[in-house]
mmJSON file of the N, C-alpha and C atoms, coordinates in Angstrom:
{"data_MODEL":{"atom_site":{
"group_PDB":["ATOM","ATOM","ATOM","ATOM","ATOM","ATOM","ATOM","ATOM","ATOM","ATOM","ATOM","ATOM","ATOM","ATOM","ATOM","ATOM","ATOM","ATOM","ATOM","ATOM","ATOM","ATOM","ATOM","ATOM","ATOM","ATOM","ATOM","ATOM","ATOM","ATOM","ATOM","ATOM","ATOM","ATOM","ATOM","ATOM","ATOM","ATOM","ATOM","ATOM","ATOM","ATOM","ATOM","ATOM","ATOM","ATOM","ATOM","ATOM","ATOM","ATOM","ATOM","ATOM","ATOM","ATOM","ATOM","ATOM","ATOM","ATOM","ATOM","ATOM","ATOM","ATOM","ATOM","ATOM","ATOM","ATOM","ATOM","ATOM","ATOM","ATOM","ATOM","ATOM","ATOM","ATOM","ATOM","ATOM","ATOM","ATOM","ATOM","ATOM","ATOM","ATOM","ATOM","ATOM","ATOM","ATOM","ATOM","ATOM","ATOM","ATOM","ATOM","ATOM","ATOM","ATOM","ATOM","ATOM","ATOM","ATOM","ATOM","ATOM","ATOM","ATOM","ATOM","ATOM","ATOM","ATOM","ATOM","ATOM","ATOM","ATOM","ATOM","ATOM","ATOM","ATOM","ATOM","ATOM","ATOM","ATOM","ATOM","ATOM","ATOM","ATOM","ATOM","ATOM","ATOM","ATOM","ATOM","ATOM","ATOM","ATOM","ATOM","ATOM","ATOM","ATOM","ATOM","ATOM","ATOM","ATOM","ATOM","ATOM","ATOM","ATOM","ATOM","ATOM","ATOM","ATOM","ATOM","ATOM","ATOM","ATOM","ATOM","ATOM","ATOM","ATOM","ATOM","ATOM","ATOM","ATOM","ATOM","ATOM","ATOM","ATOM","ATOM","ATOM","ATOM","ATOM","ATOM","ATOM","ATOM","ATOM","ATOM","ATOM","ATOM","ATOM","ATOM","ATOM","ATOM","ATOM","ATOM","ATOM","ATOM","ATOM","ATOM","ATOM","ATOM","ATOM","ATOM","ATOM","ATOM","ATOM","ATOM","ATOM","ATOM","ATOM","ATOM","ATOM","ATOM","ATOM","ATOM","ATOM","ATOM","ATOM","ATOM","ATOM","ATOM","ATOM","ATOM"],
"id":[1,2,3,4,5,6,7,8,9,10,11,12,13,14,15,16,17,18,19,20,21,22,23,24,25,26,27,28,29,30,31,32,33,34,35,36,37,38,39,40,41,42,43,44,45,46,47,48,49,50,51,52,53,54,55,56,57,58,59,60,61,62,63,64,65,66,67,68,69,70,71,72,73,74,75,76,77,78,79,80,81,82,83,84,85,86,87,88,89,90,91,92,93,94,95,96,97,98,99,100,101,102,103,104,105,106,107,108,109,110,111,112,113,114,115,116,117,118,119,120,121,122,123,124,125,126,127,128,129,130,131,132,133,134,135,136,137,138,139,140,141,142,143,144,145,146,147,148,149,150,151,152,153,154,155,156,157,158,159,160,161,162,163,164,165,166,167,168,169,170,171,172,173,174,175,176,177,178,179,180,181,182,183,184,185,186,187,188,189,190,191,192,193,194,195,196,197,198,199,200,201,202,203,204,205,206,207],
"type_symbol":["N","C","C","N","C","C","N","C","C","N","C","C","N","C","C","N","C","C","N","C","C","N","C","C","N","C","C","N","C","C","N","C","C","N","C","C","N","C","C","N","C","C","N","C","C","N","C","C","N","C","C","N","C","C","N","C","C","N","C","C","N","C","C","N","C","C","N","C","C","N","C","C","N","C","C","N","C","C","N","C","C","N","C","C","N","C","C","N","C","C","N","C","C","N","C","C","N","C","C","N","C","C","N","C","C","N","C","C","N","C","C","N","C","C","N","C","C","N","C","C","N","C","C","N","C","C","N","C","C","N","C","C","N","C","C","N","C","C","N","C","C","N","C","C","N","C","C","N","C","C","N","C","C","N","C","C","N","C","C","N","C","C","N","C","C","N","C","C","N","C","C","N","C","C","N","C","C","N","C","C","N","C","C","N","C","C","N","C","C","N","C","C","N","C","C","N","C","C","N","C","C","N","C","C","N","C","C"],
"label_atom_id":["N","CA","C","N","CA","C","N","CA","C","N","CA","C","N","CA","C","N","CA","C","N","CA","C","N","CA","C","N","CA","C","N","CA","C","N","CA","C","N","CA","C","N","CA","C","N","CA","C","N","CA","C","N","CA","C","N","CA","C","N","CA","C","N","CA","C","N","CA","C","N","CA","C","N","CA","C","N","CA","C","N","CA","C","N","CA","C","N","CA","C","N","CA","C","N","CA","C","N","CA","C","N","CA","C","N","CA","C","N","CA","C","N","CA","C","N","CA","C","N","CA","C","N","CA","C","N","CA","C","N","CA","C","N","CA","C","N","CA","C","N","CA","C","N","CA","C","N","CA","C","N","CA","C","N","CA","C","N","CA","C","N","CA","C","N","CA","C","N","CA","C","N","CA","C","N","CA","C","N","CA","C","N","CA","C","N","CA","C","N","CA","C","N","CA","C","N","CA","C","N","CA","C","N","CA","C","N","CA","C","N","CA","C","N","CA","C","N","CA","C","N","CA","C","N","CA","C","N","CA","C","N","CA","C","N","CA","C","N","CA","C"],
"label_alt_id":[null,null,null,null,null,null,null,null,null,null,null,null,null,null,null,null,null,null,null,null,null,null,null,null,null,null,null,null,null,null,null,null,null,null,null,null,null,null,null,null,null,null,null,null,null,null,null,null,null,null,null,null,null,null,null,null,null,null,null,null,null,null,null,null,null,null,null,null,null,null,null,null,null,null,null,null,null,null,null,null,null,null,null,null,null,null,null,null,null,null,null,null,null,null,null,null,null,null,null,null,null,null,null,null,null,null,null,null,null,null,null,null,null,null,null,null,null,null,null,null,null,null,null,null,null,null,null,null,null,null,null,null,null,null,null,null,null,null,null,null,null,null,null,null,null,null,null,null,null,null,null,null,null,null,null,null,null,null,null,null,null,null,null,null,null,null,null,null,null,null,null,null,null,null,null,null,null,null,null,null,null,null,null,null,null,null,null,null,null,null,null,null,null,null,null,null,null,null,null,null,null,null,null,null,null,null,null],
"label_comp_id":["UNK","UNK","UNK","UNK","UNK","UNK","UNK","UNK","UNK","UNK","UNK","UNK","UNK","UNK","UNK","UNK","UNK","UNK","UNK","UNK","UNK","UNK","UNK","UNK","UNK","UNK","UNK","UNK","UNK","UNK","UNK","UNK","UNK","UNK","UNK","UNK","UNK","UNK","UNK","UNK","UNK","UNK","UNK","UNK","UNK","UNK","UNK","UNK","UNK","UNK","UNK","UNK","UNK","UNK","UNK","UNK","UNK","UNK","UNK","UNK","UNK","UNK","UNK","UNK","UNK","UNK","UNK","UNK","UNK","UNK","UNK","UNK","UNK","UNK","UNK","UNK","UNK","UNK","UNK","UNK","UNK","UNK","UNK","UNK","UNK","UNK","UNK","UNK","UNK","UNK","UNK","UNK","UNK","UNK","UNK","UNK","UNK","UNK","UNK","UNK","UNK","UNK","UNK","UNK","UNK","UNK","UNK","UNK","UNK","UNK","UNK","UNK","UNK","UNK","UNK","UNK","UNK","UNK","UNK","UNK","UNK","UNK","UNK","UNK","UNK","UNK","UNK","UNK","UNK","UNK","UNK","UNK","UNK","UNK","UNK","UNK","UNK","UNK","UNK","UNK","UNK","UNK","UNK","UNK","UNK","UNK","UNK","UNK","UNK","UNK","UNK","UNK","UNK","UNK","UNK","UNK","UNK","UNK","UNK","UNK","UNK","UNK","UNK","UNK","UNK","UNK","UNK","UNK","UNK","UNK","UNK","UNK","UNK","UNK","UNK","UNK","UNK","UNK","UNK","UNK","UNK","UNK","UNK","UNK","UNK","UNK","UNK","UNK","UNK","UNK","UNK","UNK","UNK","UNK","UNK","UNK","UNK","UNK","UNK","UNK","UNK","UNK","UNK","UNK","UNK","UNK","UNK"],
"label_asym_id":["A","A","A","A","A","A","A","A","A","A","A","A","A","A","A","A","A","A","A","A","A","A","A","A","A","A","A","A","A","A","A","A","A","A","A","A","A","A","A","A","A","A","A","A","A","A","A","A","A","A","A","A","A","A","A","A","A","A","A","A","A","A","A","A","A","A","A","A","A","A","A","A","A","A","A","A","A","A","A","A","A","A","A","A","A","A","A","A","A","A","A","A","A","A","A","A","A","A","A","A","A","A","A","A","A","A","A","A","A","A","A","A","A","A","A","A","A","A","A","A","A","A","A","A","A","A","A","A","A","A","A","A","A","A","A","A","A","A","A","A","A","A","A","A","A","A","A","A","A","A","A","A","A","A","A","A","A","A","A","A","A","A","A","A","A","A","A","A","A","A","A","A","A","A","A","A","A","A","A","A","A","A","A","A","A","A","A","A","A","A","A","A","A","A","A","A","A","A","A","A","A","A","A","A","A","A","A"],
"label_entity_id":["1","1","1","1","1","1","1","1","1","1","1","1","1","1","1","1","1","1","1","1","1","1","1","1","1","1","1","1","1","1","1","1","1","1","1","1","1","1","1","1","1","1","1","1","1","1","1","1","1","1","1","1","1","1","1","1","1","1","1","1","1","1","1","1","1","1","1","1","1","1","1","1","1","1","1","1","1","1","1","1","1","1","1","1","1","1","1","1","1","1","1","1","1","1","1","1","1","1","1","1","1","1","1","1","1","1","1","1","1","1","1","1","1","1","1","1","1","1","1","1","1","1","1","1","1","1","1","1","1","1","1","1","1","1","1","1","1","1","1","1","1","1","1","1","1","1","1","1","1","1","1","1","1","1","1","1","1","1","1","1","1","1","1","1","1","1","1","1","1","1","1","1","1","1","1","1","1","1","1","1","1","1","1","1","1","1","1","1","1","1","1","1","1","1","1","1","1","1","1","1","1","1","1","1","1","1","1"],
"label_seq_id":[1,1,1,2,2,2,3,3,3,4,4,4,5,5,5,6,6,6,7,7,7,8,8,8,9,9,9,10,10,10,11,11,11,12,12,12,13,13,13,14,14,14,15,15,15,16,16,16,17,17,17,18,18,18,19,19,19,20,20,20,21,21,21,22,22,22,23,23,23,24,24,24,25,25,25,26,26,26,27,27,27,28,28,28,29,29,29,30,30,30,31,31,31,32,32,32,33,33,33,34,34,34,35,35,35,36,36,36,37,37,37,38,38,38,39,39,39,40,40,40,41,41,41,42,42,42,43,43,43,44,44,44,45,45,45,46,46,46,47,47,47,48,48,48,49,49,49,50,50,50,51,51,51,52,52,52,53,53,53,54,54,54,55,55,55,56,56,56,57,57,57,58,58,58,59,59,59,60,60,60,61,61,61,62,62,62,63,63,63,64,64,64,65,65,65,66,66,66,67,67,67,68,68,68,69,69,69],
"pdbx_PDB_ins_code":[null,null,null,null,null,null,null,null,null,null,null,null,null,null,null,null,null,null,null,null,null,null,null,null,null,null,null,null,null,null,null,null,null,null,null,null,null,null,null,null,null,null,null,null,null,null,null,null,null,null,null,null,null,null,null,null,null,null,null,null,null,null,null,null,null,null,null,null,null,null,null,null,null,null,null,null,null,null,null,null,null,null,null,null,null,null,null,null,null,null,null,null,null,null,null,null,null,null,null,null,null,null,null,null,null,null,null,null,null,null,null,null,null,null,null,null,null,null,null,null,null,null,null,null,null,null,null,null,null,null,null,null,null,null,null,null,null,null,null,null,null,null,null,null,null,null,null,null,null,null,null,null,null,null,null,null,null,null,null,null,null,null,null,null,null,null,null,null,null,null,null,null,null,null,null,null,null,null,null,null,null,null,null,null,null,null,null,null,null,null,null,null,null,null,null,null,null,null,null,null,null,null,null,null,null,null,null],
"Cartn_x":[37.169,36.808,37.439,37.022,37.376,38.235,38.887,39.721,39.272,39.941,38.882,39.464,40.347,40.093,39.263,39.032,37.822,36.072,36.58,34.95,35.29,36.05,35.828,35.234,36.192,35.953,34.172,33.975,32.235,31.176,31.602,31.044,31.068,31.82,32.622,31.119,31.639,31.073,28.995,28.829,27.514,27.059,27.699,27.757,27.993,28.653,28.3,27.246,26.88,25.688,24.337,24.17,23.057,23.567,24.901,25.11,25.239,25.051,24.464,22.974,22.353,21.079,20.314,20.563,20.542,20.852,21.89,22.018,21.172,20.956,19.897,18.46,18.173,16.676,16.851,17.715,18.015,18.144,18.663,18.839,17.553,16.475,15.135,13.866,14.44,13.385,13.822,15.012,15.924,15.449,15.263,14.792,13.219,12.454,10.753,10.764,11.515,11.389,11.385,12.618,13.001,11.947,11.621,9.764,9.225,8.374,7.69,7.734,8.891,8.884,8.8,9.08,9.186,7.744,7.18,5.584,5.231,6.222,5.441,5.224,4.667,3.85,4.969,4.394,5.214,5.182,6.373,6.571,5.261,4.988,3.619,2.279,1.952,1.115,0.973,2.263,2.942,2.35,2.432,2.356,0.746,-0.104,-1.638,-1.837,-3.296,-4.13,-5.063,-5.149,-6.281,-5.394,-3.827,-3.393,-3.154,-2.961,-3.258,-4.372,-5.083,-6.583,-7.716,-7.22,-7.499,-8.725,-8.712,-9.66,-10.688,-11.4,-12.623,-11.952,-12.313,-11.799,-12.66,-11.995,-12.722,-14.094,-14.217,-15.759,-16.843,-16.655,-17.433,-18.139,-16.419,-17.014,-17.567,-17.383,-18.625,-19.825,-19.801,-21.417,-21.991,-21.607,-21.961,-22.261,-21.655,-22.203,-22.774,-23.108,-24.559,-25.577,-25.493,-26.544,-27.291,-26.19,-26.179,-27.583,-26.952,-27.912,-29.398],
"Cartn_y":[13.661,13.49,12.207,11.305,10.062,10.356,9.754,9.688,9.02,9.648,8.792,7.196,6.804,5.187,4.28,5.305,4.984,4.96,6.282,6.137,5.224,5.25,3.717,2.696,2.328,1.075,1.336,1.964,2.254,1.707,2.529,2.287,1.076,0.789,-0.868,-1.924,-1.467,-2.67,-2.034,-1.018,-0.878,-1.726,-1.659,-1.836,-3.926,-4.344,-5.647,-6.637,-5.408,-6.019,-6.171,-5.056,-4.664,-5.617,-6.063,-7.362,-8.787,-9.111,-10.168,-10.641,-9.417,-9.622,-9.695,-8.814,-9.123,-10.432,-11.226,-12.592,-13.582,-13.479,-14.053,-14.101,-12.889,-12.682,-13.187,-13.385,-13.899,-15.102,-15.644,-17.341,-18.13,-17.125,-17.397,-17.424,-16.628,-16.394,-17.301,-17.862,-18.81,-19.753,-20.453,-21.246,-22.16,-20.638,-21.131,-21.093,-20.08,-20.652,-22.069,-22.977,-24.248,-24.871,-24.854,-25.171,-25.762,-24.076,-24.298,-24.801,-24.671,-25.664,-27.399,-27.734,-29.017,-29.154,-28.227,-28.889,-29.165,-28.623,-28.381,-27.411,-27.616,-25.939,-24.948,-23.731,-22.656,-22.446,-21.792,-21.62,-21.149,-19.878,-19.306,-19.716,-20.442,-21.983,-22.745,-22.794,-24.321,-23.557,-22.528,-21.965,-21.638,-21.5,-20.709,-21.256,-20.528,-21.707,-22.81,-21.996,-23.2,-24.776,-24.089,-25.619,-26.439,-25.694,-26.219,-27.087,-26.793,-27.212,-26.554,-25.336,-24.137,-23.732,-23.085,-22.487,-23.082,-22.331,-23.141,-23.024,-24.33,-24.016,-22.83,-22.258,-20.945,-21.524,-22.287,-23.402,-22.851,-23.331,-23.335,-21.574,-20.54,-19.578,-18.597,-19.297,-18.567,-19.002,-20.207,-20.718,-19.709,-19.916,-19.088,-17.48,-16.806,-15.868,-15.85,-16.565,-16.858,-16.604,-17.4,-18.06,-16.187,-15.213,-14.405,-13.604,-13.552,-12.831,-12.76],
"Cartn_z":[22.13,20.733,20.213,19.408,18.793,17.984,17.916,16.611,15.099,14.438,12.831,13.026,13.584,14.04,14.632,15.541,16.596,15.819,15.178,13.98,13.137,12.256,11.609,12.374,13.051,14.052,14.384,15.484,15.52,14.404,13.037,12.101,11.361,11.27,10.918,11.413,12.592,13.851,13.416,13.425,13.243,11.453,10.942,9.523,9.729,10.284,10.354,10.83,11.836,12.336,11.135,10.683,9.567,8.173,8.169,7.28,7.86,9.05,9.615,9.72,10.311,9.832,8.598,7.308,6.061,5.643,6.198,5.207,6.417,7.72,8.1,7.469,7.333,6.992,5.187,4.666,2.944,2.8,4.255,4.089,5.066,5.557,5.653,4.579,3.664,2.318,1.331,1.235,0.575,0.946,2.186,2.933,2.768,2.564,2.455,1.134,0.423,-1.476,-1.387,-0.644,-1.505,-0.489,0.544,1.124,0.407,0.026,-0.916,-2.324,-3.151,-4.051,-3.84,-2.832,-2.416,-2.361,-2.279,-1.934,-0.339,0.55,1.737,2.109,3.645,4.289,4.758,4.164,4.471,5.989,6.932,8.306,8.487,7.776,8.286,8.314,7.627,7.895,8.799,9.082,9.696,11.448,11.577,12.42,12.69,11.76,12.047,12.818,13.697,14.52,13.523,12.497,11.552,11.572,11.163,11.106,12.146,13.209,14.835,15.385,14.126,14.672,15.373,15.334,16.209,15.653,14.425,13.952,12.757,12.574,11.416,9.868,9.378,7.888,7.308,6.331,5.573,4.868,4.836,3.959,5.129,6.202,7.624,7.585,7.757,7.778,6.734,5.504,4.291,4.736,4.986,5.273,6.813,7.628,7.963,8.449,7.459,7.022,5.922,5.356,4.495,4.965,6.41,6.932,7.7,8.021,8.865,7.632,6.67,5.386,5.515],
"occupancy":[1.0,1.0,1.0,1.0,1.0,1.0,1.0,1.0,1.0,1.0,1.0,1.0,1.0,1.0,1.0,1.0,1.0,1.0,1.0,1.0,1.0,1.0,1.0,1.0,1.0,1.0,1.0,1.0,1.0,1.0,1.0,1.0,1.0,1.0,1.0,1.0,1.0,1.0,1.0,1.0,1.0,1.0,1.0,1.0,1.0,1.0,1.0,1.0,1.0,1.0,1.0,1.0,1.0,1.0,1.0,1.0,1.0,1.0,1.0,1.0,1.0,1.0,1.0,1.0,1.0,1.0,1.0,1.0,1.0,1.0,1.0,1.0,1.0,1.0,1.0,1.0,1.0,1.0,1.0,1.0,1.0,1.0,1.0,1.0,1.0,1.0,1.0,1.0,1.0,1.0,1.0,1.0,1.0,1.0,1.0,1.0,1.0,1.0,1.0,1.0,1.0,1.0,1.0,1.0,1.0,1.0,1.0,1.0,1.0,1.0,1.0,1.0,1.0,1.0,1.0,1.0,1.0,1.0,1.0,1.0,1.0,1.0,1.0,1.0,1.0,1.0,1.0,1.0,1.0,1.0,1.0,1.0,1.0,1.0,1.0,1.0,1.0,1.0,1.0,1.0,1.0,1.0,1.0,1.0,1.0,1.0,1.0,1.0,1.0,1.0,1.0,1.0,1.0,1.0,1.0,1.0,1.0,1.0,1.0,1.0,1.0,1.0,1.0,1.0,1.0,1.0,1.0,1.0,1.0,1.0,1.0,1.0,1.0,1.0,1.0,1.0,1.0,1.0,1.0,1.0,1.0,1.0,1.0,1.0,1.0,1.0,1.0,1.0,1.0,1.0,1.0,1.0,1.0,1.0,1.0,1.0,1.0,1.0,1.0,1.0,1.0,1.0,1.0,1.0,1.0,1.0,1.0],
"B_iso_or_equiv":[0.0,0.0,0.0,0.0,0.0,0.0,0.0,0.0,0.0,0.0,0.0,0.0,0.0,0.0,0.0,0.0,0.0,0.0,0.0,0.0,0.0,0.0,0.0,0.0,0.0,0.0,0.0,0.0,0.0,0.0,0.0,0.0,0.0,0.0,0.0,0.0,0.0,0.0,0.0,0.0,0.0,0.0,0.0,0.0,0.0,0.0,0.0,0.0,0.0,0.0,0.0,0.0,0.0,0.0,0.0,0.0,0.0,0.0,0.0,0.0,0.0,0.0,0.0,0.0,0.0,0.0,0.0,0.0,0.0,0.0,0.0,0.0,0.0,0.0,0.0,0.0,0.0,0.0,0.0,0.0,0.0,0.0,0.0,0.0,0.0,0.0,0.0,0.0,0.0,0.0,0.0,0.0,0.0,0.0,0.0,0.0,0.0,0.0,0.0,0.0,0.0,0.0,0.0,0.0,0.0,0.0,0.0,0.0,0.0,0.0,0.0,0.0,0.0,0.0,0.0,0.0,0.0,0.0,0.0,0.0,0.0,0.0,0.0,0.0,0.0,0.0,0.0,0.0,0.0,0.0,0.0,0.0,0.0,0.0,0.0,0.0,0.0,0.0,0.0,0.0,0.0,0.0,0.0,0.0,0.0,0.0,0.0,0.0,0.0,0.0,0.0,0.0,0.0,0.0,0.0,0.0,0.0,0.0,0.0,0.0,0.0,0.0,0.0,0.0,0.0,0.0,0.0,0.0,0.0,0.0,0.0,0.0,0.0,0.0,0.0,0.0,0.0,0.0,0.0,0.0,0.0,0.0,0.0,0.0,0.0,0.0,0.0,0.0,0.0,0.0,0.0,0.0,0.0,0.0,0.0,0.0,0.0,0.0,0.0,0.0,0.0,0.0,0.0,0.0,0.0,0.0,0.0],
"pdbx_formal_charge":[null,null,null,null,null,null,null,null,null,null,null,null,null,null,null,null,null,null,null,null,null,null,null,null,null,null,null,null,null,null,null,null,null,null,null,null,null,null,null,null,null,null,null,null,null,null,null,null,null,null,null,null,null,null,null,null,null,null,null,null,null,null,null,null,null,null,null,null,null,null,null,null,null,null,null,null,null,null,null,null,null,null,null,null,null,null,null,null,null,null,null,null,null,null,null,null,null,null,null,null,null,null,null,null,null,null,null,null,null,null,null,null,null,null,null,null,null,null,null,null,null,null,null,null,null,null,null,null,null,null,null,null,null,null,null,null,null,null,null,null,null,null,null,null,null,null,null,null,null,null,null,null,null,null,null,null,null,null,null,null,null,null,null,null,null,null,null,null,null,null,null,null,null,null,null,null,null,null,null,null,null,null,null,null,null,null,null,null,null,null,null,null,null,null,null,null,null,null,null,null,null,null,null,null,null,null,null],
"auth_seq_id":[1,1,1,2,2,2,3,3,3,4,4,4,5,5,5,6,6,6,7,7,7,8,8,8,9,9,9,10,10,10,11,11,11,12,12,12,13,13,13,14,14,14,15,15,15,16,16,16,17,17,17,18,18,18,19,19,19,20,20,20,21,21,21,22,22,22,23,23,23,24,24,24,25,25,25,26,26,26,27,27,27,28,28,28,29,29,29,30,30,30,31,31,31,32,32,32,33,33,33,34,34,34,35,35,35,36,36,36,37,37,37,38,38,38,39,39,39,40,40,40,41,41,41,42,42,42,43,43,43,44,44,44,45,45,45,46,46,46,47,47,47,48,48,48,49,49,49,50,50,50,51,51,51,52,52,52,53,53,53,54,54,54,55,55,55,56,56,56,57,57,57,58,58,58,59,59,59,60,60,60,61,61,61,62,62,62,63,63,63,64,64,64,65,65,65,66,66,66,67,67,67,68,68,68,69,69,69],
"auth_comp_id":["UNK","UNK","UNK","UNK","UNK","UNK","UNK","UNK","UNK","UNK","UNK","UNK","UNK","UNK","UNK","UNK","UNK","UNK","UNK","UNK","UNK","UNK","UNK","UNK","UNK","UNK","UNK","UNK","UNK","UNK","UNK","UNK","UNK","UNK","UNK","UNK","UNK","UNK","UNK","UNK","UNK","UNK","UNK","UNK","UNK","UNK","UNK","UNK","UNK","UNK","UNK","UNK","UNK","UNK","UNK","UNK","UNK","UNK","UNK","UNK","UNK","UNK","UNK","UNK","UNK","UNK","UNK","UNK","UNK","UNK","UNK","UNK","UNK","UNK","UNK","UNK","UNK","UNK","UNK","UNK","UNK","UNK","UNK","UNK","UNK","UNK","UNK","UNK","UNK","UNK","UNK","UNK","UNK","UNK","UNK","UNK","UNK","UNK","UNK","UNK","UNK","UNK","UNK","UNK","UNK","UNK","UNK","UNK","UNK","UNK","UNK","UNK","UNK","UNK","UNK","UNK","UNK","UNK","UNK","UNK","UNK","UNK","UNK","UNK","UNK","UNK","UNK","UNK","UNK","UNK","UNK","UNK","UNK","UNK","UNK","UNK","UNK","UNK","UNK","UNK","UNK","UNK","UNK","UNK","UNK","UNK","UNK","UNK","UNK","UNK","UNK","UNK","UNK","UNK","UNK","UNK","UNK","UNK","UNK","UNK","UNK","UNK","UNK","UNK","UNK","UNK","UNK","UNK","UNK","UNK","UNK","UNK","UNK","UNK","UNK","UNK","UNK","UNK","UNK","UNK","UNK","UNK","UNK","UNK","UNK","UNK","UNK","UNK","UNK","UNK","UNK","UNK","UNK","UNK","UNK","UNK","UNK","UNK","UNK","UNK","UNK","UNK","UNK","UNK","UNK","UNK","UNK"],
"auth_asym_id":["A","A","A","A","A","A","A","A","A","A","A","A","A","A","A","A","A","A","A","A","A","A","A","A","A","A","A","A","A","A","A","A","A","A","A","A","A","A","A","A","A","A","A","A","A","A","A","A","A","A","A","A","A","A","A","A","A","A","A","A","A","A","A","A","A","A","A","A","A","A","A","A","A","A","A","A","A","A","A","A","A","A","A","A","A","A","A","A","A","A","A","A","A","A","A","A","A","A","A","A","A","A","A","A","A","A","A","A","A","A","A","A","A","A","A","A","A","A","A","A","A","A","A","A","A","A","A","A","A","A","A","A","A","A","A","A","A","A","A","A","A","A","A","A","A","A","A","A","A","A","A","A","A","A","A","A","A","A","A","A","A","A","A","A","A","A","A","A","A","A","A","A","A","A","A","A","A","A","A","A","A","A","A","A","A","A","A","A","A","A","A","A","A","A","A","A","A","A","A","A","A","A","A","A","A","A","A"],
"auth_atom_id":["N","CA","C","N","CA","C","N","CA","C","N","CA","C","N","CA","C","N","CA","C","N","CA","C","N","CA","C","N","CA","C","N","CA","C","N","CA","C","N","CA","C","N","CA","C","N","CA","C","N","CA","C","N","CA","C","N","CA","C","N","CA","C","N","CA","C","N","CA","C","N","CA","C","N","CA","C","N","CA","C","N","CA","C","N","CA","C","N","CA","C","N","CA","C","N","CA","C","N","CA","C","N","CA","C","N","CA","C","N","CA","C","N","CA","C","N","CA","C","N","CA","C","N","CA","C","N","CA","C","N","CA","C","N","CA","C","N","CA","C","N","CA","C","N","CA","C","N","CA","C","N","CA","C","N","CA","C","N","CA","C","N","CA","C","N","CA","C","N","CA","C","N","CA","C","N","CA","C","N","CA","C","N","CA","C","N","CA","C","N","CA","C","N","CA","C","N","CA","C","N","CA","C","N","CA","C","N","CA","C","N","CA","C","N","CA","C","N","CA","C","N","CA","C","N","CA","C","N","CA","C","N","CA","C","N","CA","C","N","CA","C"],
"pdbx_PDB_model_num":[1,1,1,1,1,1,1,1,1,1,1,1,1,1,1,1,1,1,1,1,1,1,1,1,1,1,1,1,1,1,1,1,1,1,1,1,1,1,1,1,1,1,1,1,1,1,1,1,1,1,1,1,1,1,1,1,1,1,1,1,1,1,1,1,1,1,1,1,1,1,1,1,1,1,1,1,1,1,1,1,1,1,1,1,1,1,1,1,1,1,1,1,1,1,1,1,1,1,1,1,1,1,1,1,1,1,1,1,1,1,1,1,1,1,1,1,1,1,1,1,1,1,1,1,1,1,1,1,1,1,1,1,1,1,1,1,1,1,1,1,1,1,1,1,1,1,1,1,1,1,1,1,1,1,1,1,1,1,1,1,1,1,1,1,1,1,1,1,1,1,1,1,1,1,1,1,1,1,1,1,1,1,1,1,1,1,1,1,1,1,1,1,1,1,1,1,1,1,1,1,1,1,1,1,1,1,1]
}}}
């Protein structure tokens, strides 16, 4: 059986982790706020295939499903 030192400790250590990741994932949303205020592309953008060049602009695919009508 642990001792209540040993559970602290455990818990401690589980409890830092879940506040490491919290200020990661806060200083990523912190991050694309000041992005996007700057006026550039958000990561998730930055990332599509459209902006890759990959895919059709959304103009292309209204038209054709117009055309499908």
């Amino acid at each position: 059986m642990e001792t209540r030192k040993e559970m602290f400790l455990v818990r401690l250590g589980k409890f830092v982790w879940v506040k490491v990741v919290a200020v990661i994932v806060a200083g990523l949303f912190l991050y694309q706020d000041i992005v996007w205020a700057g006026g550039e592309e958000v990561l998730s953008k930055a990332f599509s295939p459209q902006a890759a060049g990959l895919g059709a602009p959304l103009a292309q695919v209204e038209r054709a499903n117009r055309n499908i009508d």
